[in-house]
PDB file of N, CA, C and O in Angstrom:
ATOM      1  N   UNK A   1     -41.815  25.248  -8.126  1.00  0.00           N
ATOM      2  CA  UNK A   1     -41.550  23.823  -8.070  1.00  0.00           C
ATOM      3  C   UNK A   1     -40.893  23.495  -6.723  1.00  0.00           C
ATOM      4  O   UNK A   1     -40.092  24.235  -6.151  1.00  0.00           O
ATOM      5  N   UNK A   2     -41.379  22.137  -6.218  1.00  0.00           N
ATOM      6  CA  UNK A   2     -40.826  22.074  -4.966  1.00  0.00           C
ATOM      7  C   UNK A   2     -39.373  21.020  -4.871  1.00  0.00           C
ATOM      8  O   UNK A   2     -39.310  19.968  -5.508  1.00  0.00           O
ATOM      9  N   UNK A   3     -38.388  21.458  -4.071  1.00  0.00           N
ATOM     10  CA  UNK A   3     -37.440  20.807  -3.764  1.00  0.00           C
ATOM     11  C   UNK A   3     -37.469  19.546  -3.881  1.00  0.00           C
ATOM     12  O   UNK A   3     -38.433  19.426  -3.124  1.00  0.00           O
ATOM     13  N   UNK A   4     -37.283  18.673  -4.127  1.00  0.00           N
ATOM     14  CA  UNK A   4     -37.063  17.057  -3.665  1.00  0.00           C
ATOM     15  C   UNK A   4     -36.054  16.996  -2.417  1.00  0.00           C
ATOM     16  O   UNK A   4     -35.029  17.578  -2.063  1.00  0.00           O
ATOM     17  N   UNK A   5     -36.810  16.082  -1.990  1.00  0.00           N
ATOM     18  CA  UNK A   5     -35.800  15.501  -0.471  1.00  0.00           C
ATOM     19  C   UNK A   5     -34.449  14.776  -1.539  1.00  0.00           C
ATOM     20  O   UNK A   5     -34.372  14.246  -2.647  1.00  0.00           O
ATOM     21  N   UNK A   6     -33.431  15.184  -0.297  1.00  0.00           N
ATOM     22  CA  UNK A   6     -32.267  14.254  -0.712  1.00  0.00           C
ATOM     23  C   UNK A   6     -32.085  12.929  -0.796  1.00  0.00           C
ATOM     24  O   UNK A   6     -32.032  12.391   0.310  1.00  0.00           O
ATOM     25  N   UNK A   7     -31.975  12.241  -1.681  1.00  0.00           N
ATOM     26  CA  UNK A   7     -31.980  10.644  -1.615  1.00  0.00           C
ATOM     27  C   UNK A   7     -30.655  10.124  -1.135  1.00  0.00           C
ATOM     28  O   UNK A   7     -30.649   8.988  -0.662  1.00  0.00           O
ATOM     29  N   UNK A   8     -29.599  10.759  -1.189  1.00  0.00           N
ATOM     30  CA  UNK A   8     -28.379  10.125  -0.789  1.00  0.00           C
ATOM     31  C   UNK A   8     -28.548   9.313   0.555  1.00  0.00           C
ATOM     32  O   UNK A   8     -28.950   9.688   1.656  1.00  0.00           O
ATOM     33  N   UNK A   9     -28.011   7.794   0.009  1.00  0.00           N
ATOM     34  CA  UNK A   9     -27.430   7.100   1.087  1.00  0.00           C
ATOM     35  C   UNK A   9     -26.696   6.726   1.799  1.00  0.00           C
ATOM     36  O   UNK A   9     -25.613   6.177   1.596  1.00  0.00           O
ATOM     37  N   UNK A  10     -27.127   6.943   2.576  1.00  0.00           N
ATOM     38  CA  UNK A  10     -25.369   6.904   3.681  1.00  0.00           C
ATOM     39  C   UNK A  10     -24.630   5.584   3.745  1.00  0.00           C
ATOM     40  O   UNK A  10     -25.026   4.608   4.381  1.00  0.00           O
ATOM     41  N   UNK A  11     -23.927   5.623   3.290  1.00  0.00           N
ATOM     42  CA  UNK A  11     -23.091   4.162   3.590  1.00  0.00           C
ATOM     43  C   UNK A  11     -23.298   3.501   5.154  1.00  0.00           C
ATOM     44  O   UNK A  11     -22.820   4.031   6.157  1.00  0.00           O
ATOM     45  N   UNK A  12     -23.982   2.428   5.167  1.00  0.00           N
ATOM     46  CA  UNK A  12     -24.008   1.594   6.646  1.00  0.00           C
ATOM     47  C   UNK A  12     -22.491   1.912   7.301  1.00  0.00           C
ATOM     48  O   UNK A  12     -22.353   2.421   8.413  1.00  0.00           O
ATOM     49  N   UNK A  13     -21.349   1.515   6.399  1.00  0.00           N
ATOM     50  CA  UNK A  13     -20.175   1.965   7.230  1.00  0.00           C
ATOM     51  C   UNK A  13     -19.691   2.922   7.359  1.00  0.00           C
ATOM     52  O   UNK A  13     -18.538   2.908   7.788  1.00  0.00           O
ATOM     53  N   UNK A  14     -20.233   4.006   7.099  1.00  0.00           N
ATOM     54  CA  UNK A  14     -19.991   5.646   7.626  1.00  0.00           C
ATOM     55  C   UNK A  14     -20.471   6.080   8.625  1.00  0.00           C
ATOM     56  O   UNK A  14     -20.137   7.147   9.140  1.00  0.00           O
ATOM     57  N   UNK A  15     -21.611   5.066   9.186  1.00  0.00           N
ATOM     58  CA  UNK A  15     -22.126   5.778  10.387  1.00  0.00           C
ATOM     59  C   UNK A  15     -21.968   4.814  11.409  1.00  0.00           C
ATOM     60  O   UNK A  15     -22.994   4.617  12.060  1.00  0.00           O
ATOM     61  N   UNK A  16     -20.975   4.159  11.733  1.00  0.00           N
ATOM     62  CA  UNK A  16     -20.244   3.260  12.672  1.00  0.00           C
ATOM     63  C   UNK A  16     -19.145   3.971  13.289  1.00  0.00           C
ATOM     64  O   UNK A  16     -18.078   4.143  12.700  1.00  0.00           O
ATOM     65  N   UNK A  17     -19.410   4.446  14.627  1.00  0.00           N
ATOM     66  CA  UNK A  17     -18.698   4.406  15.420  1.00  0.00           C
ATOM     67  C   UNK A  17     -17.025   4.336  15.229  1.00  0.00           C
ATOM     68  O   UNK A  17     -16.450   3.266  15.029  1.00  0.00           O
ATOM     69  N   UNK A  18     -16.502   5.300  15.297  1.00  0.00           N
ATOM     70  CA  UNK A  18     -14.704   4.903  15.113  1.00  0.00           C
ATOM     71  C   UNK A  18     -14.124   4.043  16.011  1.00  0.00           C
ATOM     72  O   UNK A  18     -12.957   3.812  15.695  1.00  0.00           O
ATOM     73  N   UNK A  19     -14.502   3.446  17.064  1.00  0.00           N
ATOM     74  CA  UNK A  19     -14.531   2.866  18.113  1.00  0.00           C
ATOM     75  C   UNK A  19     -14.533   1.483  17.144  1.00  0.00           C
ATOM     76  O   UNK A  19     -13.596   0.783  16.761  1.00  0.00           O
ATOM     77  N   UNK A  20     -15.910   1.395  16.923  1.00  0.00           N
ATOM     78  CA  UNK A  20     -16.357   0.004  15.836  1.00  0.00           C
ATOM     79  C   UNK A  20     -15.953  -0.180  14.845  1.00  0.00           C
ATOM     80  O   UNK A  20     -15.737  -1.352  14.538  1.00  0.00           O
ATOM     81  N   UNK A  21     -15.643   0.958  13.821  1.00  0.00           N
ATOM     82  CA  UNK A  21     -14.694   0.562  12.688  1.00  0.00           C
ATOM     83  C   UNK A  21     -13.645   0.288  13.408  1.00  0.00           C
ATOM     84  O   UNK A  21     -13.482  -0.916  13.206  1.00  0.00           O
ATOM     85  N   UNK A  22     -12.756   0.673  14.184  1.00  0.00           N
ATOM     86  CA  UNK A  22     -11.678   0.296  14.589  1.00  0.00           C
ATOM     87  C   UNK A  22     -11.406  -1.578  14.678  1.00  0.00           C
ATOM     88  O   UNK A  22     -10.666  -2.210  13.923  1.00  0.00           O
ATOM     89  N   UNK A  23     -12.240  -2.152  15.813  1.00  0.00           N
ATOM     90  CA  UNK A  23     -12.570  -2.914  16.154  1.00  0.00           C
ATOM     91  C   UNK A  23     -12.945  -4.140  15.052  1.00  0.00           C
ATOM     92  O   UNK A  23     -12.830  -5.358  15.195  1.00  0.00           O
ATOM     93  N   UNK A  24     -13.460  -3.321  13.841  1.00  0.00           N
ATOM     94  CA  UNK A  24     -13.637  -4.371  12.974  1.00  0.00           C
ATOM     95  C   UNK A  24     -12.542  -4.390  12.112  1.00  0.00           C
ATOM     96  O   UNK A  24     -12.509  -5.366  11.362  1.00  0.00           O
ATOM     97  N   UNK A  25     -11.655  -3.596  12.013  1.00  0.00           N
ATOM     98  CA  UNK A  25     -10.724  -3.253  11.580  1.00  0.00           C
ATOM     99  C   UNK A  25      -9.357  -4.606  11.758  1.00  0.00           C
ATOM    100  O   UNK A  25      -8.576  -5.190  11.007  1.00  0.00           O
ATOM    101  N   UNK A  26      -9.670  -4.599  13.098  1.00  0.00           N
ATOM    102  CA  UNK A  26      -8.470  -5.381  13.905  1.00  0.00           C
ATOM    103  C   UNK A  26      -9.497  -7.341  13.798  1.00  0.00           C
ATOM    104  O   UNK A  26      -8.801  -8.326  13.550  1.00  0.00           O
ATOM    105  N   UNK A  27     -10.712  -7.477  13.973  1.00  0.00           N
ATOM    106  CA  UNK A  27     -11.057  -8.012  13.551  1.00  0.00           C
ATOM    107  C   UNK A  27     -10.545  -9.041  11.885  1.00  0.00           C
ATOM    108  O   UNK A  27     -10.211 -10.184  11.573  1.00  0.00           O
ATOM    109  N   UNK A  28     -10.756  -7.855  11.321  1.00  0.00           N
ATOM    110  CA  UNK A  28      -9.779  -8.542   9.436  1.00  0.00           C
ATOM    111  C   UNK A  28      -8.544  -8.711   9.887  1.00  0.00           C
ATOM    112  O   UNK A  28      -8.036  -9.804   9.635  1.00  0.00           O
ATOM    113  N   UNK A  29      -7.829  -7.834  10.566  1.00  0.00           N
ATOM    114  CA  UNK A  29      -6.063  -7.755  10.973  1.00  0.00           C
ATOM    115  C   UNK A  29      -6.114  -9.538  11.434  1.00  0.00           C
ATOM    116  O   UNK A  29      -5.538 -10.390  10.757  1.00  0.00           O
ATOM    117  N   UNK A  30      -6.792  -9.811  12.504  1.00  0.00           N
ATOM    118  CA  UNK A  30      -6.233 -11.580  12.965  1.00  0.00           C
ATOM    119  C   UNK A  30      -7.065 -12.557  12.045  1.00  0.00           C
ATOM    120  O   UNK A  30      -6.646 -13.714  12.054  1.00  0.00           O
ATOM    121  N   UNK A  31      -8.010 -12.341  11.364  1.00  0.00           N
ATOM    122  CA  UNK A  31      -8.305 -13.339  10.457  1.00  0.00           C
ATOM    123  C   UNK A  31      -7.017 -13.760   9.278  1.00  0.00           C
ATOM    124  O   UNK A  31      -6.709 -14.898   8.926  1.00  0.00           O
ATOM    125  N   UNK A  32      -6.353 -12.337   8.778  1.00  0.00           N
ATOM    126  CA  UNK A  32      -5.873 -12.247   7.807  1.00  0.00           C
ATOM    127  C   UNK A  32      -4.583 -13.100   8.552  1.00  0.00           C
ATOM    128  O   UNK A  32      -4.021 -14.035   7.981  1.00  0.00           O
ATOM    129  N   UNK A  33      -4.226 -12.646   9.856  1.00  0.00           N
ATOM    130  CA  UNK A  33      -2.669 -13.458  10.599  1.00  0.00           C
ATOM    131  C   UNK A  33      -2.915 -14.939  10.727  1.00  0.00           C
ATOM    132  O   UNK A  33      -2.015 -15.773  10.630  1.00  0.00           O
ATOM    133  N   UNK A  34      -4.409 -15.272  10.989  1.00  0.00           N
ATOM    134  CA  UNK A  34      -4.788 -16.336  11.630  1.00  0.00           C
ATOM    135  C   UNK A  34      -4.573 -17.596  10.157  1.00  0.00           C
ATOM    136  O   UNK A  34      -4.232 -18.776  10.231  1.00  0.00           O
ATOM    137  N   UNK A  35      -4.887 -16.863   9.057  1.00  0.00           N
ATOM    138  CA  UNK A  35      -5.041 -17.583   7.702  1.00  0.00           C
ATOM    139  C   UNK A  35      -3.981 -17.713   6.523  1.00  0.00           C
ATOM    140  O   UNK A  35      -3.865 -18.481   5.568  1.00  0.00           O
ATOM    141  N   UNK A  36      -3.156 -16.475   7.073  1.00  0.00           N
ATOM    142  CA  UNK A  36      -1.660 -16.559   6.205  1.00  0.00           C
ATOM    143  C   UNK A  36      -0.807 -16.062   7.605  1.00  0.00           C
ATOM    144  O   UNK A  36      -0.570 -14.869   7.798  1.00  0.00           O
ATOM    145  N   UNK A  37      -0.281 -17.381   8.775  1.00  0.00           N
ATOM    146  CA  UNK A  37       0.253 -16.459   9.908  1.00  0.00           C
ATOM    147  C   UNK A  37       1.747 -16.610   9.149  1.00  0.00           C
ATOM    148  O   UNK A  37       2.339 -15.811   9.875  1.00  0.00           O
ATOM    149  N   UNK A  38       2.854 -17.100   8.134  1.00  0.00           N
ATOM    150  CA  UNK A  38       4.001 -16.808   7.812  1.00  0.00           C
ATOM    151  C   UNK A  38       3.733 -15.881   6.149  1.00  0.00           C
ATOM    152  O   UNK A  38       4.049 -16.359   5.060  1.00  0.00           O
ATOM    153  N   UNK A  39       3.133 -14.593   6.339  1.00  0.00           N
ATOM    154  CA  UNK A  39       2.911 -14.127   5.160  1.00  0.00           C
ATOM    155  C   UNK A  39       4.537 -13.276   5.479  1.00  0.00           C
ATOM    156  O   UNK A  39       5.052 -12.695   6.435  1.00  0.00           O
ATOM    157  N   UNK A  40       4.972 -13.662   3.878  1.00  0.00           N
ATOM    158  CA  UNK A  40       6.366 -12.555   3.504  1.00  0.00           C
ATOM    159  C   UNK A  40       6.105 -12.085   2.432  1.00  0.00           C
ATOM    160  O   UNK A  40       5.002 -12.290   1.925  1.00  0.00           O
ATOM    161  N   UNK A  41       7.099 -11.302   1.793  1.00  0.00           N
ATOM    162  CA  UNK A  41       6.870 -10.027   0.739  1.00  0.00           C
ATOM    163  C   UNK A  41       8.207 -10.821   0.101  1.00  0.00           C
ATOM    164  O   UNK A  41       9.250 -11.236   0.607  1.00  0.00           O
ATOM    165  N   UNK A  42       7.781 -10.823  -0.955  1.00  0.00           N
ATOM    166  CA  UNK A  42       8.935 -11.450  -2.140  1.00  0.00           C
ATOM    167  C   UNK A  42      10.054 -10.442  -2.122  1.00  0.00           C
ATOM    168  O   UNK A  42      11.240 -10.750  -2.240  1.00  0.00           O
ATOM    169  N   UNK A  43       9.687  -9.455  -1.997  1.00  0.00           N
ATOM    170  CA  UNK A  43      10.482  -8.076  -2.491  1.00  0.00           C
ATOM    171  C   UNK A  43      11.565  -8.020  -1.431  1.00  0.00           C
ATOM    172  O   UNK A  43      11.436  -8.317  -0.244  1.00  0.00           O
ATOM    173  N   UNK A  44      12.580  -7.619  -2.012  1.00  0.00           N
ATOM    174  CA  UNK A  44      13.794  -7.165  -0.983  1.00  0.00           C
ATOM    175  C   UNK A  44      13.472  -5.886  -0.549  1.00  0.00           C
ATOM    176  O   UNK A  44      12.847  -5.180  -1.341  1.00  0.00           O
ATOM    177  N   UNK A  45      13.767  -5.434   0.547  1.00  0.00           N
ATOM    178  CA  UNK A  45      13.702  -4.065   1.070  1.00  0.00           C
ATOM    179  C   UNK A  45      14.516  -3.684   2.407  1.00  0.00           C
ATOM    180  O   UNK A  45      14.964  -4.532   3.178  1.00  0.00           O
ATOM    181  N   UNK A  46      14.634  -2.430   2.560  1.00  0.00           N
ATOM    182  CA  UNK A  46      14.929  -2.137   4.147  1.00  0.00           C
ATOM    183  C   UNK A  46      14.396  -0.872   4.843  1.00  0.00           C
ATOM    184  O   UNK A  46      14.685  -0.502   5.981  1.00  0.00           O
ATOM    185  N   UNK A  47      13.299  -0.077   3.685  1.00  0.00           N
ATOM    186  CA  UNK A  47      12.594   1.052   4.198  1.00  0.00           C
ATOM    187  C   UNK A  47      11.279   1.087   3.532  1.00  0.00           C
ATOM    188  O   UNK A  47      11.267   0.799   2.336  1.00  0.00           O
ATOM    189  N   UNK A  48       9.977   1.447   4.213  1.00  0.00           N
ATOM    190  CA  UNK A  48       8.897   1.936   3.220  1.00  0.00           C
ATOM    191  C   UNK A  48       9.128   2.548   1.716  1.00  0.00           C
ATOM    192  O   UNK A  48       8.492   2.193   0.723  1.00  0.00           O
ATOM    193  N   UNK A  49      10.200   3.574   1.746  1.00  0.00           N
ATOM    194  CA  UNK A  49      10.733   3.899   0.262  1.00  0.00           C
ATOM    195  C   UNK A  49      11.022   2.740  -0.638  1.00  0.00           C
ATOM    196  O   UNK A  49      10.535   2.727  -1.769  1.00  0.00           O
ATOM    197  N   UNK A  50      11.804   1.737  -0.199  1.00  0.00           N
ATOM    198  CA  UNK A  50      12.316   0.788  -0.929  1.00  0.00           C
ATOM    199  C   UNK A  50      11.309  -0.002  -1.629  1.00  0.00           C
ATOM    200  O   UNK A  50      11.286  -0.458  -2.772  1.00  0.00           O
ATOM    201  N   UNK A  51      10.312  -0.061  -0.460  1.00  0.00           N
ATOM    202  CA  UNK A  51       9.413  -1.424  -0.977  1.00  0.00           C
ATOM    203  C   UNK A  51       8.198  -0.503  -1.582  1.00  0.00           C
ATOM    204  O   UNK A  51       7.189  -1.179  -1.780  1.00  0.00           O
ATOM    205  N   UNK A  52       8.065   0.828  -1.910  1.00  0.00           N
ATOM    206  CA  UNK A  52       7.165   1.451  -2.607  1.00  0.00           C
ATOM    207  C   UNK A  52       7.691   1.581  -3.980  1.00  0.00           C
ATOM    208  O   UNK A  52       6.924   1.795  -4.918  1.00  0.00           O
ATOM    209  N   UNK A  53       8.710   1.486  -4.108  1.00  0.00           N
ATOM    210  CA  UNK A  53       9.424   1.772  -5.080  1.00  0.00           C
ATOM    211  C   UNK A  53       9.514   0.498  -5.680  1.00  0.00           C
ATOM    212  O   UNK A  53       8.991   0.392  -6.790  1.00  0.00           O
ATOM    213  N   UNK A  54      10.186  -0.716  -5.080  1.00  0.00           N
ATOM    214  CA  UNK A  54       9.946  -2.106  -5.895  1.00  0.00           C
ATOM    215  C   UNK A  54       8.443  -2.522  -5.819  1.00  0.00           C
ATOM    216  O   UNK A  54       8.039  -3.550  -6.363  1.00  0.00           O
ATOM    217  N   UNK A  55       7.863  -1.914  -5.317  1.00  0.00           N
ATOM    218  CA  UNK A  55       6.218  -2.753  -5.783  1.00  0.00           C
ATOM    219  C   UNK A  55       6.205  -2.098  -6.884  1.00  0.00           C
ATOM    220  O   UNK A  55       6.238  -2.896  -7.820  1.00  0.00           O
ATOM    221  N   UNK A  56       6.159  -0.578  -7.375  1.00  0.00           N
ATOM    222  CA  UNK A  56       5.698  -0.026  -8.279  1.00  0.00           C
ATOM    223  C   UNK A  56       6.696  -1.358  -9.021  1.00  0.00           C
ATOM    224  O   UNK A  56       6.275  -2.475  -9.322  1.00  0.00           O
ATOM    225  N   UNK A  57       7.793  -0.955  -9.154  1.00  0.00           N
ATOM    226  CA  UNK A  57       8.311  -1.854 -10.316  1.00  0.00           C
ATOM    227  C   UNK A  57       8.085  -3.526 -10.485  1.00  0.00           C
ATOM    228  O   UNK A  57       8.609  -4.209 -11.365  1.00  0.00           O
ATOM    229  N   UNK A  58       7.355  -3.919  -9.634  1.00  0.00           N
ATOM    230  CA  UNK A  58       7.048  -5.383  -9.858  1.00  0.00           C
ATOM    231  C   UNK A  58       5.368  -5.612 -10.416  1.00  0.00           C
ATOM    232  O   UNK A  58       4.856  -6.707 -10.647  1.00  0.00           O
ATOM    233  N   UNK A  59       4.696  -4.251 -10.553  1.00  0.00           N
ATOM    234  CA  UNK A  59       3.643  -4.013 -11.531  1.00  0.00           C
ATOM    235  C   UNK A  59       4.039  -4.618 -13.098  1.00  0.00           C
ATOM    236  O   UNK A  59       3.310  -5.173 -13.921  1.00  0.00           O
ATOM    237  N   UNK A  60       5.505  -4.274 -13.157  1.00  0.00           N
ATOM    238  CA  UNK A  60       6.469  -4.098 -14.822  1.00  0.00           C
ATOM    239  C   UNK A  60       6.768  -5.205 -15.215  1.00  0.00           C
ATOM    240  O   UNK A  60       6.633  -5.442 -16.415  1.00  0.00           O
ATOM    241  N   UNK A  61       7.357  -6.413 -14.159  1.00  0.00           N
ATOM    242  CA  UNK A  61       8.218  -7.762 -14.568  1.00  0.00           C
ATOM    243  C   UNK A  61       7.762  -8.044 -13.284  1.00  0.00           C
ATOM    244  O   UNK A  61       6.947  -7.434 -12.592  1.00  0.00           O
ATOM    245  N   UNK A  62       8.735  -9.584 -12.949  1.00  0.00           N
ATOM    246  CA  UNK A  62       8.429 -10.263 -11.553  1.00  0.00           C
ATOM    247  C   UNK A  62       9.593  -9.551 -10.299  1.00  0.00           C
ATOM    248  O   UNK A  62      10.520  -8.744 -10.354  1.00  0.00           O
ATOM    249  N   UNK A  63       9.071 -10.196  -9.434  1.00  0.00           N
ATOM    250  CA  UNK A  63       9.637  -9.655  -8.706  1.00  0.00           C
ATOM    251  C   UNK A  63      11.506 -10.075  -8.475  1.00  0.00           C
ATOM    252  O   UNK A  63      12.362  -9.271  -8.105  1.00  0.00           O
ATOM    253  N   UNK A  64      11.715 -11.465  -8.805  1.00  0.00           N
ATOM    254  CA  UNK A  64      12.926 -11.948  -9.260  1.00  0.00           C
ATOM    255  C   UNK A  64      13.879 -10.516  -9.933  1.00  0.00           C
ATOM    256  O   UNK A  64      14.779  -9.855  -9.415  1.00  0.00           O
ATOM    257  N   UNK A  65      13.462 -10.454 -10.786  1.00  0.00           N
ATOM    258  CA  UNK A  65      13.679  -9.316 -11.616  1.00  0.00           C
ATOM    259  C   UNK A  65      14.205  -8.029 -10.834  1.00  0.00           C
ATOM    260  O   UNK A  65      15.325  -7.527 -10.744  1.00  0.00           O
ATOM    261  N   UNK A  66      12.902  -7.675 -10.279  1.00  0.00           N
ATOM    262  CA  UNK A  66      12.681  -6.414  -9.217  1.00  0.00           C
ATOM    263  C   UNK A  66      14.313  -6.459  -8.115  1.00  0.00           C
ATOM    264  O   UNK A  66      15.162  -5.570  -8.059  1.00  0.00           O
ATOM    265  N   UNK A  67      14.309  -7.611  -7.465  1.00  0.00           N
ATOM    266  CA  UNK A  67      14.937  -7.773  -6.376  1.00  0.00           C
ATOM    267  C   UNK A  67      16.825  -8.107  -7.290  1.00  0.00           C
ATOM    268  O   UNK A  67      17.848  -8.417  -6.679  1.00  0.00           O
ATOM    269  N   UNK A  68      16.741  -7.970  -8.288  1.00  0.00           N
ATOM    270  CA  UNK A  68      18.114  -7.839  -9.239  1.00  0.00           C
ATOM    271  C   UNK A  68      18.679  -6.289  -9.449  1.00  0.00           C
ATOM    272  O   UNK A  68      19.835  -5.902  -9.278  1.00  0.00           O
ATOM    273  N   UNK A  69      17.528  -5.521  -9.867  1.00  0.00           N
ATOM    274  CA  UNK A  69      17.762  -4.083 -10.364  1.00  0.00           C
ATOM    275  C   UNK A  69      17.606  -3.125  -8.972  1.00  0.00           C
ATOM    276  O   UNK A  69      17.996  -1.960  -9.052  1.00  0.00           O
ATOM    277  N   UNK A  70      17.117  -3.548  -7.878  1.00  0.00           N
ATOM    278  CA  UNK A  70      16.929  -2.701  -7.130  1.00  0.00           C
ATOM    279  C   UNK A  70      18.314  -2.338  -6.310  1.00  0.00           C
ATOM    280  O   UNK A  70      18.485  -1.146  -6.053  1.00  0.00           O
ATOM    281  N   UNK A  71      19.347  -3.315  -5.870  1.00  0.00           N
ATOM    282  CA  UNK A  71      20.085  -2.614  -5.442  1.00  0.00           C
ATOM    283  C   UNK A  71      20.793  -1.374  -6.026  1.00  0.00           C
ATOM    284  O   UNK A  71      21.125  -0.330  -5.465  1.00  0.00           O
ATOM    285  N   UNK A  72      20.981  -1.913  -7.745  1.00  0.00           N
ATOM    286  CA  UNK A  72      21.567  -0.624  -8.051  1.00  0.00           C
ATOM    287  C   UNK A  72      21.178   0.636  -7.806  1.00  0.00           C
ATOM    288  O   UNK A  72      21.803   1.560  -7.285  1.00  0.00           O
ATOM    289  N   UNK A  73      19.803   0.574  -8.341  1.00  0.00           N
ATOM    290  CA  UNK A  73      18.353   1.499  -8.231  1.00  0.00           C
ATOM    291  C   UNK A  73      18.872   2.630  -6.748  1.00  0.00           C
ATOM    292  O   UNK A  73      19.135   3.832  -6.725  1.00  0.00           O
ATOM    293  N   UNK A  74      18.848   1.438  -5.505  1.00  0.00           N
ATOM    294  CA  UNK A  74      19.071   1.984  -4.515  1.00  0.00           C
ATOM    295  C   UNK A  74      20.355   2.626  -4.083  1.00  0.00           C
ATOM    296  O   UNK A  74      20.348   3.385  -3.114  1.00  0.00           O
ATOM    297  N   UNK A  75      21.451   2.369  -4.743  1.00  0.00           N
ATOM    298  CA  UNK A  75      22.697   2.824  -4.703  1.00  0.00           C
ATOM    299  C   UNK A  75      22.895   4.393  -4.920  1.00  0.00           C
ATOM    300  O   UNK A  75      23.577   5.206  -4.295  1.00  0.00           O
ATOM    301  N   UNK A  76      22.100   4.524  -5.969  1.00  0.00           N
ATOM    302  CA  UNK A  76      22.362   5.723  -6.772  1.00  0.00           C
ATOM    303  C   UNK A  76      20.985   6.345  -6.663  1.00  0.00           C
ATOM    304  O   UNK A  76      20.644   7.243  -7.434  1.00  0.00           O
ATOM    305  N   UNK A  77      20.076   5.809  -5.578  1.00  0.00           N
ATOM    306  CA  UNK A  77      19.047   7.027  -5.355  1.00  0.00           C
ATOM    307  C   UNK A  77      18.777   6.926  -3.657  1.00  0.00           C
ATOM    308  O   UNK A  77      17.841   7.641  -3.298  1.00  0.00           O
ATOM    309  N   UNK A  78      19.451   6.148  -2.552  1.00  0.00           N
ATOM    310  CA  UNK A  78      19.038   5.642  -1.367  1.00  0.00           C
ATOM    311  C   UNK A  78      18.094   6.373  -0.662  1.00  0.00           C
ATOM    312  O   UNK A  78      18.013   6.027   0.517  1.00  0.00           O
ATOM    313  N   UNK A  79      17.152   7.520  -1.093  1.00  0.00           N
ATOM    314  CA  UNK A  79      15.992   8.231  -0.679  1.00  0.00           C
ATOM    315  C   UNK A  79      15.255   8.929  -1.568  1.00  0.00           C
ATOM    316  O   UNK A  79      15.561   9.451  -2.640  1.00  0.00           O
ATOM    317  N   UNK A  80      14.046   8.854  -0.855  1.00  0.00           N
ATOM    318  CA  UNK A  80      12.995   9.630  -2.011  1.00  0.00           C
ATOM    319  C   UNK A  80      13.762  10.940  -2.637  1.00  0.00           C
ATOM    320  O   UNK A  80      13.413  11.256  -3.775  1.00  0.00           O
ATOM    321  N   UNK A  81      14.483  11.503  -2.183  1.00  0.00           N
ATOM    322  CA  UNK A  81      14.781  13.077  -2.048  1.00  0.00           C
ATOM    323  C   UNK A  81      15.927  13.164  -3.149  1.00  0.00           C
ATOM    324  O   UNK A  81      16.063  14.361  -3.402  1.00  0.00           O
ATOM    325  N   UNK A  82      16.710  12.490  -3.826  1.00  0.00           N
ATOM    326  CA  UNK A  82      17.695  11.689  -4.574  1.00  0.00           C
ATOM    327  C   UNK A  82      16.503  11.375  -6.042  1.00  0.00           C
ATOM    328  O   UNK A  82      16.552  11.830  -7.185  1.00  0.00           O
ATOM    329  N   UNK A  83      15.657  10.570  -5.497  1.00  0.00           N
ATOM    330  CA  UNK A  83      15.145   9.919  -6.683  1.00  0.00           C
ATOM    331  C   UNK A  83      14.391  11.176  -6.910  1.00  0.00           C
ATOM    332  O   UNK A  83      14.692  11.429  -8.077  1.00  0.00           O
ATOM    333  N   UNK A  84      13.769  11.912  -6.597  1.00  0.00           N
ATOM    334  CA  UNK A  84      12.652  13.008  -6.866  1.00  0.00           C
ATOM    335  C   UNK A  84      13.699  14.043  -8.001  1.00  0.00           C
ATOM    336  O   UNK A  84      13.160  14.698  -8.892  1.00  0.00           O
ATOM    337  N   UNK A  85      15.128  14.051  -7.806  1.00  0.00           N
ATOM    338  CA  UNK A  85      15.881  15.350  -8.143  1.00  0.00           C
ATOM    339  C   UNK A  85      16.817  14.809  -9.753  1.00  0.00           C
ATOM    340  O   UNK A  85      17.539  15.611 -10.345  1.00  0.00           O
ATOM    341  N   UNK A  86      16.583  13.117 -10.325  1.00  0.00           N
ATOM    342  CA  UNK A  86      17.125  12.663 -10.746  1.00  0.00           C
ATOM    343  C   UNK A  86      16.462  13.016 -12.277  1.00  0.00           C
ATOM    344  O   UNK A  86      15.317  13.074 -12.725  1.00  0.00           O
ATOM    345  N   UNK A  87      17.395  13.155 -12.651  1.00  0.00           N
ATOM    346  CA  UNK A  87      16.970  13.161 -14.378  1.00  0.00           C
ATOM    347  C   UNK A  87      16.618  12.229 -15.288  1.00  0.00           C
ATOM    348  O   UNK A  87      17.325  11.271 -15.597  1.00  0.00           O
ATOM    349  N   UNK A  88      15.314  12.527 -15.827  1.00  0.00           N
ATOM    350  CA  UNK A  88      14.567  11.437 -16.787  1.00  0.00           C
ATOM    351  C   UNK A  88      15.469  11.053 -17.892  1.00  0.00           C
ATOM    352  O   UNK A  88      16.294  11.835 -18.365  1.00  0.00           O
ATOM    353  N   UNK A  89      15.355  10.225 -18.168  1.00  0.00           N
ATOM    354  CA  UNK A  89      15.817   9.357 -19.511  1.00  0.00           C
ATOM    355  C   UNK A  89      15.304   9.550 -20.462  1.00  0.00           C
ATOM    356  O   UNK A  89      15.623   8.924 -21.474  1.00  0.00           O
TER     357      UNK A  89
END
């Protein structure tokens, strides 16, 4: 029996240039500035940790909420390395 050719299709945007994805990349980047140019984040924060950590928790309740419990949150865990070592409830 003979082989069949491979049918897989290549995604049009897999075979673009990193140059050109780039480019289109930055493209969405100023539409997105150009169309929300005062976009803010509800969430309180002051590190990538912080605000990974209150997004997860604003999946749960609002963010009102979020931006109440987090300082404590942050008090008693102020890095991933803290929160990773902390004991479940």
């Amino acid at each position: 029996m003979a082989k069949r050719a491979s049918t897989r299709r290549v995604n049009r945007y897999q075979r673009r240039s990193l140059a050109r994805r780039q480019d289109h990349a930055q493209q969405i980047v100023d539409r997105l500035k150009q169309e929300f140019p005062v976009a803010e984040c509800a969430l309180q924060h002051r590190n990538a940790y912080e605000l990974l950590a209150a997004t997860i928790l604003s999946a749960q309740c609002t963010d009102e909420r979020v931006n109440k419990v987090t300082p404590n949150l942050f008090r008693q865990y102020p890095d991933v390395q803290s929160l990773a070592i902390a004991q479940q409830a």
